[in-house]
C-alpha positions as CSV (number, residue, x, y, z in Angstrom):
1,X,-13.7,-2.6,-19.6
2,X,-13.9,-0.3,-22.4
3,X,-17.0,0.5,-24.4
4,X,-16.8,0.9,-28.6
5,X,-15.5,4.2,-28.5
6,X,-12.5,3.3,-26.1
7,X,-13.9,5.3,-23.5
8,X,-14.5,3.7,-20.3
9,X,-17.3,2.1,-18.5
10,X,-18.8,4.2,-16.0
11,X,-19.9,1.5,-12.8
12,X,-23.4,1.4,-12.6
13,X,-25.0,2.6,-9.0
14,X,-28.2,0.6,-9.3
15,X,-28.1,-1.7,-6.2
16,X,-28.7,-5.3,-7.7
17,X,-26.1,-4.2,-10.2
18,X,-23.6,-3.3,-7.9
19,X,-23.9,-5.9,-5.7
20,X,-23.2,-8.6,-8.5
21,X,-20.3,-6.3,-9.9
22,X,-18.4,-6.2,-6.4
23,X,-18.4,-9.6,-5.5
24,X,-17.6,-10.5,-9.3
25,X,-14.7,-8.0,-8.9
26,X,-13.5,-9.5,-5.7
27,X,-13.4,-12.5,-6.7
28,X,-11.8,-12.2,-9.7
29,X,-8.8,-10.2,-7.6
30,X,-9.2,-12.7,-4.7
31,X,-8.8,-16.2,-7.5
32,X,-6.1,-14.0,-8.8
33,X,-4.1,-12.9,-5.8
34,X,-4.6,-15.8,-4.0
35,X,-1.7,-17.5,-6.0
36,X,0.3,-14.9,-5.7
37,X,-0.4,-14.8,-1.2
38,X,0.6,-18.4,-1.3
39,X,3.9,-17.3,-3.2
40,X,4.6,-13.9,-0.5
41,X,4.3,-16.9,2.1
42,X,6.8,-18.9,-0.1
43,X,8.9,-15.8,-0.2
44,X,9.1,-15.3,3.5
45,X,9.7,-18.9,4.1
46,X,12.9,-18.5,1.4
47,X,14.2,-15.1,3.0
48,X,14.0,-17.1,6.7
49,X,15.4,-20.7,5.9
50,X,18.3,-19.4,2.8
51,X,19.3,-16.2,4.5
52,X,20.9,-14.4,7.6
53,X,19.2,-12.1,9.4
54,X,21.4,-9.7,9.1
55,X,20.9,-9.5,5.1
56,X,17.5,-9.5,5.7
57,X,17.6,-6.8,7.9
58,X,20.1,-4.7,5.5
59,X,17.5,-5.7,2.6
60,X,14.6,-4.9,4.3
61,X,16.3,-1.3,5.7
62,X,16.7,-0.4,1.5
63,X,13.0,-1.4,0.6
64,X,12.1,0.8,3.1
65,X,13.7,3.8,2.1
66,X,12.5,3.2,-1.4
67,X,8.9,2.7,0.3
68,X,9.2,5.9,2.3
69,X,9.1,7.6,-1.0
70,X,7.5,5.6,-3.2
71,X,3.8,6.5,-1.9
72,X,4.4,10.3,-3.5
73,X,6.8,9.7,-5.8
74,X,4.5,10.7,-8.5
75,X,2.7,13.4,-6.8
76,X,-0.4,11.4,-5.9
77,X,-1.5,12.2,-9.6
78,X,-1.7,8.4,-10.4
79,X,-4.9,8.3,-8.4
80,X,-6.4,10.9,-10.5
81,X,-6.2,8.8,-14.0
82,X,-9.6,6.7,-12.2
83,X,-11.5,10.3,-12.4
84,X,-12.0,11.8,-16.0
85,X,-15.0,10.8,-18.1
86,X,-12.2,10.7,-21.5
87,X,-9.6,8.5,-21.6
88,X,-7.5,10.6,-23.4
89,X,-7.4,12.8,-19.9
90,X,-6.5,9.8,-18.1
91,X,-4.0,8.9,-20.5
92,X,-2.4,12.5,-20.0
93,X,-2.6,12.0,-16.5
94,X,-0.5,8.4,-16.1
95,X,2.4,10.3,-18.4
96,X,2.2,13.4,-15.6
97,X,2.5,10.9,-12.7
98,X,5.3,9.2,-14.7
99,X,7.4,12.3,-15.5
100,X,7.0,13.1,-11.7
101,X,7.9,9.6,-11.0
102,X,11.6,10.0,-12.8
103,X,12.3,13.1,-11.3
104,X,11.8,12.1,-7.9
105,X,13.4,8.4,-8.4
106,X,16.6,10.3,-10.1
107,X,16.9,13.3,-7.0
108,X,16.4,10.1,-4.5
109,X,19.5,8.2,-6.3
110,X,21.6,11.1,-6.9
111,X,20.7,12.0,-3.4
112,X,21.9,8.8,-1.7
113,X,25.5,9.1,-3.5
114,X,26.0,11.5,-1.0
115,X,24.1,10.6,1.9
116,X,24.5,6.8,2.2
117,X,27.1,6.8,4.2
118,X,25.1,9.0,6.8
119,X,22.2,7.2,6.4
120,X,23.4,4.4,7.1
121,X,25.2,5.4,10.2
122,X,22.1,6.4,11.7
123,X,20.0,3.3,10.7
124,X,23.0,1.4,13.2
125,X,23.1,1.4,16.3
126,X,26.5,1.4,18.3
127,X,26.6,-2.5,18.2
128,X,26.1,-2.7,14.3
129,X,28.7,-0.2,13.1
130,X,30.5,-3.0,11.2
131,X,27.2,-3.6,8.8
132,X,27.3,0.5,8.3
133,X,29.5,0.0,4.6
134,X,27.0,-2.7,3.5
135,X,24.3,-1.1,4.1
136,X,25.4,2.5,2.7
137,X,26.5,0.6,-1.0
138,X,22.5,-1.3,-1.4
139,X,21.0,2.4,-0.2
140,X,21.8,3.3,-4.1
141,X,19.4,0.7,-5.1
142,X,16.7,2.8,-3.4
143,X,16.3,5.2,-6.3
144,X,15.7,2.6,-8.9
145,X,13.4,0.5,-6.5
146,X,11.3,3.0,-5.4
147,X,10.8,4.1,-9.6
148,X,9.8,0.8,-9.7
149,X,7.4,0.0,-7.4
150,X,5.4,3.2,-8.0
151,X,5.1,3.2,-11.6
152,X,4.2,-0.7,-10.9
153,X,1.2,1.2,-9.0
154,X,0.6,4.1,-11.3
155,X,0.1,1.5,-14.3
156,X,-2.3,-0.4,-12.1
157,X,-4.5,2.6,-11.7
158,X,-5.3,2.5,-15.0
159,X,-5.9,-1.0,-15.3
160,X,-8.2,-0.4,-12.2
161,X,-10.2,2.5,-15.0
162,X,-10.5,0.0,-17.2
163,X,-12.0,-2.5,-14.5
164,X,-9.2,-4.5,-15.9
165,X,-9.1,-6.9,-12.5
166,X,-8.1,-9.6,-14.1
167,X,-4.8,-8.6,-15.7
168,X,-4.5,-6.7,-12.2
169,X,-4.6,-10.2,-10.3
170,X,-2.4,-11.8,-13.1
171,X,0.2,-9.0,-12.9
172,X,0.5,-9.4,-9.4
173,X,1.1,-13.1,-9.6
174,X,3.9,-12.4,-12.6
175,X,5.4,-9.9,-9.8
176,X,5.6,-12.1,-6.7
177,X,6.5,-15.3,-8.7
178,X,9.6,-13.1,-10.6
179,X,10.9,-12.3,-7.3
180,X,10.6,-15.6,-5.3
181,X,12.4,-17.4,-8.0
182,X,14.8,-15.0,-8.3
183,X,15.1,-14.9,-4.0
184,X,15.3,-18.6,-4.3
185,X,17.9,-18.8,-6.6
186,X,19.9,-16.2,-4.7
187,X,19.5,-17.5,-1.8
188,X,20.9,-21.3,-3.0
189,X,23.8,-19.6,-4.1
190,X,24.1,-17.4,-1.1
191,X,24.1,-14.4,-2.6
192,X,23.4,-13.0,0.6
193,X,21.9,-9.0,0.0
194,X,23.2,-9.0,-3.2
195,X,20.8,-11.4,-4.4
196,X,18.3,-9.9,-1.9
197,X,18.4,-6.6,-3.4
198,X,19.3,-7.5,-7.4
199,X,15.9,-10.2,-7.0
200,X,13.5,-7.6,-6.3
201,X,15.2,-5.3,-9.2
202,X,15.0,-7.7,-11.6
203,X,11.5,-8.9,-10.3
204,X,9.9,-5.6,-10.4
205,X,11.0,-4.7,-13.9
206,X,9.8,-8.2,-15.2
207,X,6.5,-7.4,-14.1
208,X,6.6,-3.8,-15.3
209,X,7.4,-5.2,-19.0
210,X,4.8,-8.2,-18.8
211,X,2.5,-5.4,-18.2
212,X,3.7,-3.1,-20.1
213,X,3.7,-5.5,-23.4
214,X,-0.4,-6.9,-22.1
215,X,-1.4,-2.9,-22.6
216,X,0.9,-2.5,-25.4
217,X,-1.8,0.4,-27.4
218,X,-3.1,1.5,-24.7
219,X,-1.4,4.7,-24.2
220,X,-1.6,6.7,-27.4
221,X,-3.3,9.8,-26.8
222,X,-6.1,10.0,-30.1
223,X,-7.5,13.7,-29.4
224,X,-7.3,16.9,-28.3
225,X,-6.4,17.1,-24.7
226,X,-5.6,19.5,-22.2
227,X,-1.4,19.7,-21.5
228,X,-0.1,17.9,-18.0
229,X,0.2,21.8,-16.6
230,X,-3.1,22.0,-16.8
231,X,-4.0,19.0,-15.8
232,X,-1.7,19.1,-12.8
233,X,-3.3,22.3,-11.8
234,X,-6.6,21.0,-12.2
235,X,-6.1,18.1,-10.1
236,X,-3.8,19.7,-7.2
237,X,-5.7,18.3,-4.5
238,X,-3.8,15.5,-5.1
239,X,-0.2,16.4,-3.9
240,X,-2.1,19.2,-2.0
241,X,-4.5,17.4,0.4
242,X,-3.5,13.6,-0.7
243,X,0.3,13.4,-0.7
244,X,0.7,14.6,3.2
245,X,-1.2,12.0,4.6
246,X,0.6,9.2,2.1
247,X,3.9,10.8,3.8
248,X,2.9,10.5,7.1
249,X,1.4,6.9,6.8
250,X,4.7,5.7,4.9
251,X,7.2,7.6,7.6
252,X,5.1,6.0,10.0
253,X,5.5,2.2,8.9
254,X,8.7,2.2,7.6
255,X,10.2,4.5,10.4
256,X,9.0,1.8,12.6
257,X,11.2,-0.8,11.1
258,X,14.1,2.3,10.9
259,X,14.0,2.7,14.3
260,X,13.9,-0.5,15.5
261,X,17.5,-0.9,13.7
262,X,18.5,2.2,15.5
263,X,17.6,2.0,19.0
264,X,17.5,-1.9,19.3
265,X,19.7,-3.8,16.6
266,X,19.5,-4.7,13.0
267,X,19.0,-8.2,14.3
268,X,16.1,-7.2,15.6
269,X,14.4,-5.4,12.8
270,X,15.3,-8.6,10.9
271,X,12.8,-10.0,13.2
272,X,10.0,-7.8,13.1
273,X,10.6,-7.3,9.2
274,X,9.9,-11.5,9.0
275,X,6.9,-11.5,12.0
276,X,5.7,-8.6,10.0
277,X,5.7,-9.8,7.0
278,X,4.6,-13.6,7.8
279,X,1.3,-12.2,8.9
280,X,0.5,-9.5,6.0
281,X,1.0,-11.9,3.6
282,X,-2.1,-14.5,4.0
283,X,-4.0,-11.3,5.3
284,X,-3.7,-9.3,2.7
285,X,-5.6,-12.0,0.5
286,X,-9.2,-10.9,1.0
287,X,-8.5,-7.2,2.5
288,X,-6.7,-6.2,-0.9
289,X,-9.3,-7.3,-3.2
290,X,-11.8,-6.3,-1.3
291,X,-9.8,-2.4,-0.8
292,X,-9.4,-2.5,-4.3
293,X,-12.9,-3.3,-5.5
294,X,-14.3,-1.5,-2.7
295,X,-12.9,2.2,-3.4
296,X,-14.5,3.2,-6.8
297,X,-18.1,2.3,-5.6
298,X,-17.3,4.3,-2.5
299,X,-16.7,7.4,-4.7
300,X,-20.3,6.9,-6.0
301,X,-22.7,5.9,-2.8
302,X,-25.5,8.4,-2.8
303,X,-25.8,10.7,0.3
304,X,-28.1,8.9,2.9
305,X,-26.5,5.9,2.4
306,X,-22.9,6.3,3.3
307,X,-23.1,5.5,7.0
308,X,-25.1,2.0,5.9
309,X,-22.2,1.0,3.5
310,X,-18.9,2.0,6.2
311,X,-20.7,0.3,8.8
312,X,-21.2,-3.4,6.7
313,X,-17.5,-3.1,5.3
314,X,-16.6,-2.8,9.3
315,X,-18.5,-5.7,10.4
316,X,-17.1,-7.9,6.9
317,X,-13.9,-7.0,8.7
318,X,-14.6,-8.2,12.1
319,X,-16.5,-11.3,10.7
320,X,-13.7,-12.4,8.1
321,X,-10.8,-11.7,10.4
322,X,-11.3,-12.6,13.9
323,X,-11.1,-16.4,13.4
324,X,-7.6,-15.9,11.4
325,X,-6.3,-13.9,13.8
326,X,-7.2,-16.1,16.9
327,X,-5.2,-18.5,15.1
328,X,-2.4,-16.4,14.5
329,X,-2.3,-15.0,18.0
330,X,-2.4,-18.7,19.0
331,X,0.3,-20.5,16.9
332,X,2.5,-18.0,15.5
333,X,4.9,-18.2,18.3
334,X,5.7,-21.9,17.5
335,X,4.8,-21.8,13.7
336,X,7.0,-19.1,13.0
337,X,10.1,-21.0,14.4
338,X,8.9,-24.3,13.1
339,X,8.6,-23.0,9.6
340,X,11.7,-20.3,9.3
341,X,13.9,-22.6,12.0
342,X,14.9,-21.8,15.3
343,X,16.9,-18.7,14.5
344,X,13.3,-16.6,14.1
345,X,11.5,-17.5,17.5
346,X,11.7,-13.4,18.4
347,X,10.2,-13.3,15.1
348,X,7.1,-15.6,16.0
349,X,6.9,-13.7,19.6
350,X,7.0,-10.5,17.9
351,X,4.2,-11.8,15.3
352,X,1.9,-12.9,18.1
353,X,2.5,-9.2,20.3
354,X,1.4,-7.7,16.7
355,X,-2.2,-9.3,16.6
356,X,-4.2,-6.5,18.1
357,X,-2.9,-3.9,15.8
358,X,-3.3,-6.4,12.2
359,X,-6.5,-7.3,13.2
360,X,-7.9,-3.9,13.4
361,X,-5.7,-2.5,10.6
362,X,-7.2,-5.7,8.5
363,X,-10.5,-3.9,9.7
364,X,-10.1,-0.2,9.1
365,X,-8.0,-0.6,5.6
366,X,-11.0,-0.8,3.0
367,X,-13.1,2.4,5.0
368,X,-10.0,4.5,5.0
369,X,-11.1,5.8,1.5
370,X,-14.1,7.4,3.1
371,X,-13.1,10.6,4.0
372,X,-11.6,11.8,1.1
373,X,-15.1,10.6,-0.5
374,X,-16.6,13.1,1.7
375,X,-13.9,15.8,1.5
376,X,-12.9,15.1,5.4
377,X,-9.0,14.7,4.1
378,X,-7.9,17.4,7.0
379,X,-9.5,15.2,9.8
380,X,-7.7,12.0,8.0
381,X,-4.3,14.1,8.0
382,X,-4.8,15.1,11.7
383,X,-5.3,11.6,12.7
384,X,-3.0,9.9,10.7
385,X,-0.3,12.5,12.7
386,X,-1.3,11.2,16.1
387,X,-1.0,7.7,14.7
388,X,2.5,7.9,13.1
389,X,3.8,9.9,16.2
390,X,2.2,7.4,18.8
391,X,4.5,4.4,17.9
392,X,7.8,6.0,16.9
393,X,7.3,7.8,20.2
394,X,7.2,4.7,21.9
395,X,9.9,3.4,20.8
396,X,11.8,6.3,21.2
397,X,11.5,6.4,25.0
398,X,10.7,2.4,25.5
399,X,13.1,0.9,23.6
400,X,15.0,-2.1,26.7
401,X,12.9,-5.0,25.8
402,X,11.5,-5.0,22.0
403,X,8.8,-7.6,22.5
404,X,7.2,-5.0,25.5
405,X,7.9,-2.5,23.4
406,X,6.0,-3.8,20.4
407,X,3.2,-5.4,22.7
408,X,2.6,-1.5,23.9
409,X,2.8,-0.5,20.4
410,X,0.6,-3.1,19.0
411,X,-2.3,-2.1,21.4
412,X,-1.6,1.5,21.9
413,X,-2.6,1.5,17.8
414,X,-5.4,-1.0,18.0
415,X,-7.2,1.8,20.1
416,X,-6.2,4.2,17.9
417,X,-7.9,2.3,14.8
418,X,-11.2,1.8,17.2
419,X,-11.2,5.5,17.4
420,X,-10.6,5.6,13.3
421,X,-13.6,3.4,13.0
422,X,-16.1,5.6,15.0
423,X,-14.3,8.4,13.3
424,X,-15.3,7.4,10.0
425,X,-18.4,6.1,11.1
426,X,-19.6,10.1,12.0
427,X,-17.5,11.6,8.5
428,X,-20.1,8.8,6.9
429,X,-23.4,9.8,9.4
430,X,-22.3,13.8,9.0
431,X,-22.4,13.0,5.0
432,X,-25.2,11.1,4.8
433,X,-27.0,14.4,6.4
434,X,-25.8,17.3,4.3
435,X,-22.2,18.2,5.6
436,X,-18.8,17.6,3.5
437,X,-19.8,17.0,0.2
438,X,-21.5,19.9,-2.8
439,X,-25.5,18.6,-2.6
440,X,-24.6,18.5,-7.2
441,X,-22.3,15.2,-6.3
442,X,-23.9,12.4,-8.6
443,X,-25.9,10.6,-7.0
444,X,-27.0,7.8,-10.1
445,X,-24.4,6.8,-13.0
446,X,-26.8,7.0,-14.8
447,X,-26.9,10.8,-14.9
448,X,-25.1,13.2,-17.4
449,X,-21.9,13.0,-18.8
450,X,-21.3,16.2,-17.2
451,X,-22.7,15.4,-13.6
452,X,-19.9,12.3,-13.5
453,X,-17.3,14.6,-15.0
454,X,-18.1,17.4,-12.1
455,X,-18.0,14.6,-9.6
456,X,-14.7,12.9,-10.4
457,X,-13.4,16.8,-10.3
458,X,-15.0,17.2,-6.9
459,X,-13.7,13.7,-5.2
460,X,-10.4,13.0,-4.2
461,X,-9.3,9.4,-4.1
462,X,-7.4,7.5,-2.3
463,X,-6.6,3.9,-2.4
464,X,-5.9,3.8,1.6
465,X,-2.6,2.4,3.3
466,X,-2.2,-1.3,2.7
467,X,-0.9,-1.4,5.8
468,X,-2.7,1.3,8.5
C-alpha cells in the first residue's frame, strides 16, 4: 500500500495494530497460496504418473543448478528495495539487483557452453554414463532459469514494500498454474525433459509478464536519486554479510540432491527430488505466508521484546506442524506409491526418513530472519557452515543404502535446527538486553522520518531459506 504521495506505508508497531495487520497479511497470502499448494501437489502428482524417473531426475539436476545460483544472482540487493523510506531509492535499487541479475544469468549460460559436458559427467555416477549427453544439452537452460526465478523474487520484494500481498498470492498462483498445465501437456505428449525443462521456461516467464503488466507504472523513477554505485556501496552488507550465507544454504540443498546423483544413481535422486518435493508442497502453505508476513515486523520489534516474539513464532511452529507431520511420517510410505504408482515406493520411504528434519525446518524457517535483525549474521554464517557440511559429509562417506543414509541425515539435521532454535532464542534474549544492535534502532514507527531511514540503513534483511 501506497500513501497519496506514492511513498510507502510504514507498518505501524503499536501492538493491537500489528496484531490485526499480521494475521490480515497471512491470511491474505495463505487464501492466496493455498490454490496455488493444491496445484505444487497437482504438479508432483503429473511429474510422478506422466514421466520417467530418469527425466525427472535430469530435470530436477538443471533446476538445481539454476537454484544454486539463483539465491545471489543479484547480489542480495533485492532484499534491500524493503529498506529506504523513498520509493524512488527502492526503485533504484530493484534496477541494481536486475543489472546484477543479467550479468550473472549471461556468465552462468556462457559458462555452461563450456562446462556442460563436465558437469554433467560428474553429476553421473559410473552406472548413468549413458544419461551424461542429455543431461549436459538441458544444463544450458540453467542460465535462463536461474534469470528467471530470481527476478521472479526480486519483483516480489517490491510488491512485499508495497504490502502488495495480494497480487503476491495471485502471482504465485499465475506461476504454479502456468507450469502444471504446461507439465501436463508435456507430459501427455511425452515430451519427456524437453517438456520438463521448456514448461518451467515458459511458466516462469508467463508469470514474470502477468506481473510485470499488474505493476505496469510502477517503476519510473520521479526524482532525484542517488546512482546504483552509490547505492550498491551504501548497501554492501548485502552481498558482504548476506550473500555468503544464501551460498552456503543453496550449495547445501541442492548439493544434496547433486550428490545423491553422484554417489548413488540418478534413479535415486529422482526419488528424493519427488519424496522431497511431495512433502514441501502442502507444508509450505502456512510456513510461507507466515515467513513472509513475519519478516518486516521482525525488523521493527522493540528491544525487550525480541526474545517474547522468537519464542511464540517457535511454539506456532511446533503447534501447527506436529499433527501434519505425524501423518506424513505415518502414511507417506503407502500414499506416496498409491498416488505416483508403484514405481515411487523409495520415494514414499525416503519421504517418511525425511520427517524429523521437515518438521523442524517447518519450525525454524520464519525465526531464521532474526539474526540479521540483530546484526548476529557471523553466528548465522558459522552455523549455516556446520549445517551444509554435516549432510553432504554424510553422504560422502555413507553412501551403500540411501534410505540409512537419509534417515542419518534427516536426524543428524533435526538436532542441528534444535540447536538453531536455542541459538536464536539467546541472539533474541542477548538483544532484548543491550548487545547486537545501536541503542538509536527505532523502536515506534511512529518516530521520525529519519529514525526509520537510519534503521532500514542499520538492518540487514533476509527473507530466510524456504527450505533450512
Amino acid at each position: 500500500m501506497t500513501n497519496e504521495t506514492g511513498e510507502a506505508k510504514p507498518l505501524s508497531t503499536r501492538t493491537p495494530r500489528i496484531r490485526n495487520e499480521f494475521v490480515r497479511n497471512v491470511l491474505t497470502l495463505m487464501s492466496g497460496t493455498a490454490f496455488a499448494q493444491v496445484l505444487n501437489i497437482v504438479s508432483v502428482i503429473i511429474m510422478g504418473r506422466l514421466f520417467e524417473p530418469e527425466a525427472v531426475a535430469i530435470f530436477a539436476l538443471v533446476l538445481g543448478a539454476a537454484q544454486m545460483v539463483s539465491p545471489v544472482a543479484a547480489g542480495r540487493y533485492e532484499l534491500a528495495i524493503v529498506l529506504p523510506e523513498k520509493d524512488d531509492e527502492a526503485r533504484q535499487l530493484l534496477k541494481l539487483a536486475t543489472l546484477i541479475n543479467a550479468v550473472v544469468a549471461l556468465v552462468l549460460t556462457v559458462s555452461m557452453i563450456f562446462l556442460a559436458p563436465t558437469v554433467a559427467d560428474l553429476l553421473t555416477n559410473d552406472a548413468d554414463k549413458r544419461l551424461v549427453p542429455e543431461l549436459a544439452k538441458w544444463l544450458y537452460a540453467a542460465g535462463p532459469l536461474a534469470w528467471l526465478i530470481t527476478q521472479l523474487t526480486t519483483m516480489t520484494y517490491w510488491l512485499t514494500r508495497t504490502k502488495n500481498f495480494k497480487q503476491v498470492a495471485q502471482n504465485k498462483i499465475h506461476q504454479v498454474t502456468s507450469v502444471t498445465g504446461f507439465q501436463a501437456g508435456a507430459g501427455l505428449l511425452h515430451l519427456g525433459v524437453f517438456g520438463l525443462v521448456v514448461a518451467a521456461l515458459v511458466g516462469y516467464s508467463t508469470s514474470l509478464i502477468n506481473l510485470l503488466r499488474h505493476t505496469r507504472g510502477q517503476y519510473a523513477v520521479t526524482g532525484p536519486v542517488a546512482s546504483m554505485r552509490t547505492l550498491a556501496a551504501e548497501h554492501k552488507k548485502m552481498p558482504l554479510l548476506n550473500g555468503p550465507n544464501a551460498l552456503v544454504d543453496s550449495v547445501r540443498l541442492n548439493g544434496i540432491l547433486m550428490m545423491i546423483s553422484a554417489l548413488f544413481s540418478v534413479a535415486a535422486s529422482a526419488q528424493f527430488s519427488l519424496a522431497w518435493r511431495a512433502l514441501q508442497a502442502p507444508m509450505s502453505l502456512i510456513n510461507a505466508a507466515v515467513s513472509q508476513v513475519f519478516f518486516p515486523q521482525l525488523v521493527r520489534v522493540a528491544r525487550g521484546r525480541m526474545l517474547s516474539v522468537v519464542r511464540k513464532a517457535v511454539l506456532r511452529g511446533v503447534l501447527l506442524g506436529i499433527v501434519p507431520f505425524g501423518l506424513i511420517w505415518l502414511l507417506s510410505p503407502w500414499l506416496i506409491p498409491f498416488v505416483l504408482g508403484a514405481r515411487w515406493q523409495v520415494a514414499g520411504l525416503v519421504a517418511q526418513v525425511l520427517v524429523p528434519w521437515l518438521f523442524m525446518n517447518f519450525i525454524t524457517s520464519p525465526i531464521s530472519t532474526v539474526f540479521v535483525v540483530v546484526r548476529r549474521q557471523f553466528t548465522m554464517l558459522l552455523f549455516a557452515i556446520v549445517y551444509c557440511v554435516v549432510p553432504l559429509s554424510i553422504i560422502w562417506f555413507r553412501h551403500d543404502d540411501l534410505l540409512e543414509t537419509m534417515g542419518l541425515v534427516a536426524w543428524s539435521m533435526a538436532g542441528l535446527l534444535v540447536g538453531f532454535v536455542l541459538l536464536a532464542l539467546l541472539v533474541a534474549w542477548q538483544f532484548d538486553r543491550g548487545f547486537g544492535q545501536p541503542s538509536d534502532r527505532v523502536e515506534d514507527a511512529e518516530d521520525s522520518a529519519d529514525e526509520r531511514v537510519e534503521a532500514a540503513e542499520e538492518v540487514v534483511t533476509d527473507e530466510g531459506p524456504l527450505e533450512r
